[in-house]
Every structure is written in C-alpha cells, then in structure tokens.
C-alpha positions in Angstrom: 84.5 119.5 59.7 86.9 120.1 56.6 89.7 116.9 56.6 92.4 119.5 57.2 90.9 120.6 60.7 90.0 116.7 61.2 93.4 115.3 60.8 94.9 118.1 63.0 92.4 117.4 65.8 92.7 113.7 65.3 96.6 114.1 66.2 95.8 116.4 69.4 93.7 113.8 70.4 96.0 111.4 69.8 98.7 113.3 71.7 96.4 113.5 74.4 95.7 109.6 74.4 99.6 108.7 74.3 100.7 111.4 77.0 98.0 109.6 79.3 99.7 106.0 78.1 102.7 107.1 78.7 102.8 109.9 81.6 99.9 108.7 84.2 100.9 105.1 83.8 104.5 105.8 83.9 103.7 107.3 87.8 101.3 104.4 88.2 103.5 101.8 87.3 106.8 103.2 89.4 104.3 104.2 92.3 103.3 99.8 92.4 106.8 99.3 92.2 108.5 101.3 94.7 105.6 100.1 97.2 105.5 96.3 96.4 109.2 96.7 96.7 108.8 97.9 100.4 108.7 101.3 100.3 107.0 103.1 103.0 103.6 104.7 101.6 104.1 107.5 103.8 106.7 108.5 101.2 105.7 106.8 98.4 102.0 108.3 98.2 102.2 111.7 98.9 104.9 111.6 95.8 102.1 109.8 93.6 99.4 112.1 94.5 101.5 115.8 93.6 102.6 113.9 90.2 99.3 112.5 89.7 97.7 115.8 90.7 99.6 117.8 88.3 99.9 115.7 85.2 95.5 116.1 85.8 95.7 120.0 86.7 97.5 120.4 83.1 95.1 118.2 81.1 92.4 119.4 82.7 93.7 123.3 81.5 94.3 121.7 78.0 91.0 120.2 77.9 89.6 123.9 78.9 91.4 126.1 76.5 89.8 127.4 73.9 87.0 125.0 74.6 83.0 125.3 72.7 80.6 122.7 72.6 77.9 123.0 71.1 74.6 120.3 71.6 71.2 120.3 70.7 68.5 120.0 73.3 67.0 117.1 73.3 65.0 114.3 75.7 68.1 112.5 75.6 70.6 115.1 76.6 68.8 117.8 78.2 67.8 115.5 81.7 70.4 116.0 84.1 68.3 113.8 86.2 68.5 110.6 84.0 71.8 110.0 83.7 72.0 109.1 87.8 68.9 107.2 87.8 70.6 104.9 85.4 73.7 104.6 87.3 71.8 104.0 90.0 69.1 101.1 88.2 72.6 99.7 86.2 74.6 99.4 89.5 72.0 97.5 91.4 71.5 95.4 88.2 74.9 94.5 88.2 74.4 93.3 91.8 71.7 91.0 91.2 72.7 89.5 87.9 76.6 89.0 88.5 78.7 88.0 85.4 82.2 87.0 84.8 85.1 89.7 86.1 87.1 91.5 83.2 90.6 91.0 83.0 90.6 95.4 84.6 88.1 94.0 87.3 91.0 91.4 88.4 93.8 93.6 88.1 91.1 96.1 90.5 90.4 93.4 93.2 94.3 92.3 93.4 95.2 96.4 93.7 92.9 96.7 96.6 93.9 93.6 98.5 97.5 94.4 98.3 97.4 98.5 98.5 94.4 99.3 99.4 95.4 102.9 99.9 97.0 103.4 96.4 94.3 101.8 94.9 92.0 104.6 96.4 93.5 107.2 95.0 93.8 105.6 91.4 90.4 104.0 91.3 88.4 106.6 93.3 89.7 109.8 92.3 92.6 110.1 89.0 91.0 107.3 86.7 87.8 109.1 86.9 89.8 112.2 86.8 91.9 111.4 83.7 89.3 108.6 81.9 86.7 111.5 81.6 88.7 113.8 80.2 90.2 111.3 77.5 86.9 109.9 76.6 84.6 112.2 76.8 86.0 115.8 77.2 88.7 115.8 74.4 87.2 113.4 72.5 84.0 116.4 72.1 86.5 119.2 72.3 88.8 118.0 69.3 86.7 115.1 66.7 82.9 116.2 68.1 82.4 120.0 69.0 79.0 120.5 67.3 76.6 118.0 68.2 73.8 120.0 66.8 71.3 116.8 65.5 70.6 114.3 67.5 72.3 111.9 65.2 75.7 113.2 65.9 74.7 113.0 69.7 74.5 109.5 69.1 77.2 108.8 67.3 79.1 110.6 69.8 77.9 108.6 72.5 78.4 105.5 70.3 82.0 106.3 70.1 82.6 107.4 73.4 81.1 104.8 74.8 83.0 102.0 73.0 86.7 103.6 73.8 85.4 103.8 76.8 85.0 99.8 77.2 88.1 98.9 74.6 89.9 100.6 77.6 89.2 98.6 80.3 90.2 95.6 78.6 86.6 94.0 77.9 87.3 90.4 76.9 84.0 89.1 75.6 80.4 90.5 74.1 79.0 90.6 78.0 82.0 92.9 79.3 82.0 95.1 76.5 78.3 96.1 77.2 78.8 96.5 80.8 81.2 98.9 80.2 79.7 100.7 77.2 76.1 100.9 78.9 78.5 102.9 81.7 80.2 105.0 79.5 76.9 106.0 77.6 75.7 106.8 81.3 78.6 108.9 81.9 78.2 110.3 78.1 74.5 111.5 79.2 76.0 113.4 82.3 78.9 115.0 80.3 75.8 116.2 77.7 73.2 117.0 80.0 74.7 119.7 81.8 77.6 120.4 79.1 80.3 120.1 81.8 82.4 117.1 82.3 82.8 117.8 86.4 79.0 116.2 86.3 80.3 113.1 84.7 83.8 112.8 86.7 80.8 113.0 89.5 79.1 109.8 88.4 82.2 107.8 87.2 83.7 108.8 91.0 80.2 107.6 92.6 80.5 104.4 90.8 84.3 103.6 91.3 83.9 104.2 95.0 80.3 101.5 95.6 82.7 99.3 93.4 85.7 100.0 95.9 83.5 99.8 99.0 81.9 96.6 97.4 85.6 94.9 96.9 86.3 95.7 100.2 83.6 94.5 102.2 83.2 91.3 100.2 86.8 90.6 100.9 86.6 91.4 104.9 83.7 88.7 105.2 85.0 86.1 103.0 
C-alpha cells in the first residue's frame, strides 16, 4: 500500500473510530441518563433502539461500499469450524479458572443489575454490532484489504486483536489476553468465511452466556 493511499485510509478509519466515540456513546450515555433519572423505559428504549439501529444500518452500508478483501487460504483461516470450538473451549476455560474483573466487566455487571433491559440491547446486540465492524470490518476494509501471506494474516489478527482488548479497558497483562485471545477468535470467524455477520455471530453468542451468566449468578446470591 503506497503512503498516499495509507494515510487516506488511516483517516477513514479514524473517522470511523471517532464517529463510534462520539455518536453510539452519545445515545448510550443520554439513554443511562434519561433512565436512571426516572424515565419510563417504555419511552426511553424504543428511542435508543431506532437511534442505535440507524447509526449501525449506516456503518454497516459504509463498511460495505466498495468493499474487497482479499485472504489467502490457509489452516488458519480457511476452518470455519475452529473459530467456535475455541469460543466454545475459551468460554468454559474462563469458567473454571476465574480471574480478576476488568474495569468494562464492572461497568457490565452494575448495567445489568440496574437496567437490565438496556443493558440487553447494548451488550447483546449493538456492541457486537458496532465493535465488529470497528475492529475487524473497517480495520480489513481501509489499513488490511490484501491479506495474501499468511504473515499479513497474522499481523492482521495481531492488530485486531489488541484494539480489540485496549477497548475494553484491560487493566493488567491477564485482562489484556483474555480479551485479545477473544478477539483473535472473532478475527478467525471474520477470515474464515470472509464475512463479518459470522463473527458479529460469535461475539453475540459470547455477550449473551456472559449476560445470562451475570444474571443468574446475581439471582442466587
């Protein structure tokens, strides 16, 4: 990729990245306030969900305009069956070898205890939604369309991965590989079957055990 092109993609992602800050966390963080202030969901939620739901309609046409990817086969990205067996392996891992919470696991837990319904829609559906397409789908589409060794697969993955973590706030070594193993996992999906939907798929499975998992562990306790 010539620096020219680089630098111009590097701003559309970049444009991308802020419009996500600034947009979907701008309806997020009114949506909290309005119902922590005491405003019925019934009114509050439905308004979320068409702003939500458009803000991710338009991305989602951005991400698809004009869009080629090109990835070499290989054992690593041509299994669309691995990338669920290690969601699958790592999420029962995580159950029997619990470590400390992330600052983004707190923030999750309190969300769900106090909105439970809110926190559905953001954790279950728009974060993996919107998180996909900002670190895997435009990050491919703008700084890594031809992923034609398996080197730049890697690297790819190396660097998806790691925004992915740096974005949920990972606080120490431990969190930062929890996250990153995930987000290579989600990676694999994304280039296994060359279409993010497969890797909105897994990141939606896992939200939703972790949401049921919140959930039920604070119903019993």
């Amino acid at each position: 990729m010539k620096l020219k092109t680089f630098l111009t993609n590097f701003g559309l992602y970049l444009l991308a990245f802020l419009s996500y800050l600034f947009i979907f966390f701008t309806i997020v963080a009114y949506t909290v306030r309005y119902l922590t202030g005491g405003t019925s969901q019934l009114l509050i939620l439905p308004i979320f969900v068409i702003l939500a739901s458009l803000y991710s309609f338009a991305m989602w046409k951005w991400y698809q305009k004009d869009w080629k990817l090109e990835i070499k086969n290989t054992k690593l990205s041509s299994s669309i069956w691995l990338p669920s067996v290690l969601l699958l392996a790592f999420i029962i891992f995580q159950q029997l070898v619990p470590n400390e919470s992330s600052a983004n696991q707190n923030t999750a837990v309190e969300l769900i205890q106090q909105q439970p319904a809110f926190a559905f829609l953001y954790m279950v559906i728009f974060a993996p939604i919107l998180e996909e397409l900002l670190t895997r789908g435009f990050l491919a589409k703008f700084l890594f369309p031809d992923q034609n060794s398996l080197a730049k697969i890697l690297l790819y993955l190396t660097v998806s991965a790691s925004f992915f973590s740096l974005l949920h706030m990972s606080s120490n070594l431990v969190q930062f590989l929890v996250y990153f193993i995930l987000g290579a996992i989600f990676g694999l999906g994304y280039l296994a079957k060359k279409d993010l939907r497969y890797s909105i798929g897994l990141h939606l499975a896992n939200n939703l055990i972790d949401f049921v998992l919140i959930v039920f562990f604070s119903l019993t306790n």
